[in-house]
C-alpha positions in Angstrom: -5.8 -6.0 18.9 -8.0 -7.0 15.8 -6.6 -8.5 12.6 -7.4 -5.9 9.9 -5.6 -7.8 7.5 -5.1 -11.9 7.2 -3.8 -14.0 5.0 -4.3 -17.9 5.6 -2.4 -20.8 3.4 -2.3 -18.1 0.1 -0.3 -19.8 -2.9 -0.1 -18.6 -6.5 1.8 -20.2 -9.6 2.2 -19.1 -12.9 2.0 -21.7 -15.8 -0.2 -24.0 -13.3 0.3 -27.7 -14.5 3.0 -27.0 -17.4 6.4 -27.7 -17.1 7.3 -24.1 -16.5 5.6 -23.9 -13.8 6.7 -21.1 -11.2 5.4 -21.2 -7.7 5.9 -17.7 -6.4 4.2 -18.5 -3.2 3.8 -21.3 -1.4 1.4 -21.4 1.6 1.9 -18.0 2.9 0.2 -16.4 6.2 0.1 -13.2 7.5 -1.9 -11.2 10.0 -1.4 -7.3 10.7 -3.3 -5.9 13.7 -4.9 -2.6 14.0 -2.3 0.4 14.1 0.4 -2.0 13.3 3.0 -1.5 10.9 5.3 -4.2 9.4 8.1 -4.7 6.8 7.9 -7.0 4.3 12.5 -7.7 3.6 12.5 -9.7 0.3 15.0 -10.0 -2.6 13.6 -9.3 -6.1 12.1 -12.1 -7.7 10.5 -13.3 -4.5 7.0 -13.2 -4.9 6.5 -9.9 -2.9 4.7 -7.5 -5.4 2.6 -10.6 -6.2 1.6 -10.8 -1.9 0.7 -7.5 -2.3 -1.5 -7.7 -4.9 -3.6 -10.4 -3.5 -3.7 -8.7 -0.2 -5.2 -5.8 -1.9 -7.5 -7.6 -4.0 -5.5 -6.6 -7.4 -4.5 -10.4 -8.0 -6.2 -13.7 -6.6 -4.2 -16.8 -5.0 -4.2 -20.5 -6.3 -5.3 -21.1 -2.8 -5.8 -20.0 0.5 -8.1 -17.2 2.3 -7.7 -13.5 2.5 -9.8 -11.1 5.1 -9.6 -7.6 5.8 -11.5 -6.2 8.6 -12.7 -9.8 9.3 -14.5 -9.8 6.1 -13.5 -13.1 3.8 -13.1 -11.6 0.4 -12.0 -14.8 -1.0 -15.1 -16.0 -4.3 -16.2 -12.5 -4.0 -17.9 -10.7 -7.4 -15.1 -8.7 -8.9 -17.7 -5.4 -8.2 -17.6 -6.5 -4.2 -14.1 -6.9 -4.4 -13.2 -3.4 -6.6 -15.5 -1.6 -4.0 -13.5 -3.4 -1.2 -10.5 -2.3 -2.5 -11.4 1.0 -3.3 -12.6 1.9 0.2 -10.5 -0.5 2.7 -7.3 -0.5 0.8 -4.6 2.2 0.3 -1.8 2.0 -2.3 1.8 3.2 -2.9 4.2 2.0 -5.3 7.7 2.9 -5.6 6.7 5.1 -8.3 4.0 8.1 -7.3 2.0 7.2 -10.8 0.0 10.7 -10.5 -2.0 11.6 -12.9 -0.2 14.0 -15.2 -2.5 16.5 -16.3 -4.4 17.2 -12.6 -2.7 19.3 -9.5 -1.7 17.9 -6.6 -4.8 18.5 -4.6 -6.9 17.2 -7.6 -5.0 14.2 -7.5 -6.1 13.1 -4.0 -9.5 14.5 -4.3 -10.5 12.1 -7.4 -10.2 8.7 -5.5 -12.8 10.2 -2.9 -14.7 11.6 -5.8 -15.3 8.3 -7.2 -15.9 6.7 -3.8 -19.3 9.2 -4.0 -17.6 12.2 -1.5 -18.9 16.0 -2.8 -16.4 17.9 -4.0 -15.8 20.3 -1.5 -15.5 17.9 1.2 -13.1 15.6 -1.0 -10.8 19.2 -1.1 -11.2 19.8 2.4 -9.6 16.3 3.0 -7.2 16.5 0.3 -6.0 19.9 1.7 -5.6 18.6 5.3 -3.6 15.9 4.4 -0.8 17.6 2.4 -0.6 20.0 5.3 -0.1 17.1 7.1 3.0 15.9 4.6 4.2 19.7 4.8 3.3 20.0 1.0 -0.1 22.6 1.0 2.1 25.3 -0.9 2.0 22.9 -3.8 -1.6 21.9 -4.0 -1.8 23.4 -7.6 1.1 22.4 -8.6 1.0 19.2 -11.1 3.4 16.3 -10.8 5.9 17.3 -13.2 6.5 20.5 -11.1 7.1 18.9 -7.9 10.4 17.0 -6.5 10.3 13.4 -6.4 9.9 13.7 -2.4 6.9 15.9 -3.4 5.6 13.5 -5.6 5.9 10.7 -3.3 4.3 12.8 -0.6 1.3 13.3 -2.5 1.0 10.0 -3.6 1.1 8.6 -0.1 -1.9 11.8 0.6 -3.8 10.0 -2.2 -3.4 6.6 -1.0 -4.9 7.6 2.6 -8.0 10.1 0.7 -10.5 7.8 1.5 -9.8 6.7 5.0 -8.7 2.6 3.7 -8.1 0.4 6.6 -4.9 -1.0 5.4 -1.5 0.5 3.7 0.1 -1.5 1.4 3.3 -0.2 -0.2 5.7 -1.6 -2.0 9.7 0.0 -2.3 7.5 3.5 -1.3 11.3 5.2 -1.4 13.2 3.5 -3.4 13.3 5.7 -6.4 15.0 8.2 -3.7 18.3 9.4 -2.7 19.2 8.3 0.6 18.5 11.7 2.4 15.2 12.1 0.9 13.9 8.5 1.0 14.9 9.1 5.3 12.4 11.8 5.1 9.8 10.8 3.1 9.6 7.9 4.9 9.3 9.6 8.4 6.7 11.6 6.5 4.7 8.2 5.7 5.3 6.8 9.6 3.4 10.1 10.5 0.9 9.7 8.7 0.8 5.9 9.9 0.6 6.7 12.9 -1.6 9.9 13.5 -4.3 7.9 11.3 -4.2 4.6 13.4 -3.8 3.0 10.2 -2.4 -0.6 9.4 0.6 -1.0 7.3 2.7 -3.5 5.2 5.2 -2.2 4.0 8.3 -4.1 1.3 11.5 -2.6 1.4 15.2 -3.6 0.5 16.1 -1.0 3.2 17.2 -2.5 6.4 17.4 0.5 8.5 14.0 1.4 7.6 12.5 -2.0 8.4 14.3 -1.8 11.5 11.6 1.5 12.5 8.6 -0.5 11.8 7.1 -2.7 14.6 8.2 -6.0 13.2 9.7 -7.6 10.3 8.6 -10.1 8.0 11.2 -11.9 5.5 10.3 -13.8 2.2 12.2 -16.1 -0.1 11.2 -18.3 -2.7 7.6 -17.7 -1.9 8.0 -18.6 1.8 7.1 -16.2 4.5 8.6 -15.8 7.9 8.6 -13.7 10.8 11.8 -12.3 11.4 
């Protein structure tokens, strides 16, 4: 297998040098192979979100190297990096944050839009992949319309619309009742898997963790495999 995403030595503290310092991670590494998908356990508080964000180049650490795709993207321009992470990096938050005043379908098709697709091939796409999530009745319907499995659906359809290499999600079903987050999240292994994609995935849900291929736990900024 190939290392689509790696993470070597990465540490980040907040109030470097004052006497409030917070070291929220300290020396962390990480690989995740091709078609592999793995939980990230960790408390709140424990430096999690803030992995995330330097894995997909929203953040930068203190010290240490990222790569995605074997590509160091450590002391890159922030242009390299925002094209990086526009077209090797998918996002999903624990809250869908669509945009309000598009449709579903228009929601996914915008990320490709800006990534240069035409517009009927960037609705092509988008309509495959909510049939894909069993949503394609709802493609005109905008967020506030749709259920928050819905919602979630799409947002997971618009994190995948331009083909990224790597997943990154963070709580992806924890706004959801527990019947719902079961499904939404066997929706989100689908697409996982039918894609080949990679996947790192934080949760606070054991059972779910326990699906994934392997487990990573972090505390206090430390990261180990489980």
């Amino acid at each position: 297998m190939s290392n689509v995403l790696t993470l070597s030595g990465v540490t980040k503290a907040y109030n470097a040098g004052q006497t409030n310092e917070v070291n929220v991670l300290r020396g962390c590494d990480l690989t995740l192979d091709a078609g592999e998908v793995v939980a990230l356990v960790a408390p709140s508080g424990s430096g999690k979100s803030t992995l995330l964000h330097i894995a997909g180049l929203l953040d930068t650490a203190d010290a240490g190297t990222v790569e995605i795709a074997g590509e160091t993207m450590t002391g890159l321009s922030d242009r390299r990096r925002t094209i990086s992470r526009r077209q090797d990096v998918g996002f999903v938050y624990q809250f869908h944050h669509l945009l309000p005043e598009f449709s579903a379908l228009e929601n996914i098709a915008l990320p490709q839009l800006a990534n240069g697709v035409p517009t009927k091939a960037a609705e092509e796409r988008a309509m495959h992949l909510l049939d894909t999530v069993g949503v394609a009745d709802r493609a005109s319907h905008r967020p506030a319309a749709l259920s928050g499995g819905e919602q979630q659906r799409v947002a997971f359809c618009r994190a995948l619309a331009n083909e990224p290499k790597v997943l990154l999600a963070d709580e992806p079903t924890g706004n959801l009742d527990p019947a719902t987050s079961d499904k939404v999240f066997e929706t989100l292994m689908t697409l996982v898997r039918s894609t080949g994609l990679s996947a790192l995935i934080a949760t606070h849900n054991l059972d779910l963790a326990a699906r994934m291929d392997r487990v990573l736990r972090m505390q206090d900024g430390v990261l180990t495999p489980e």
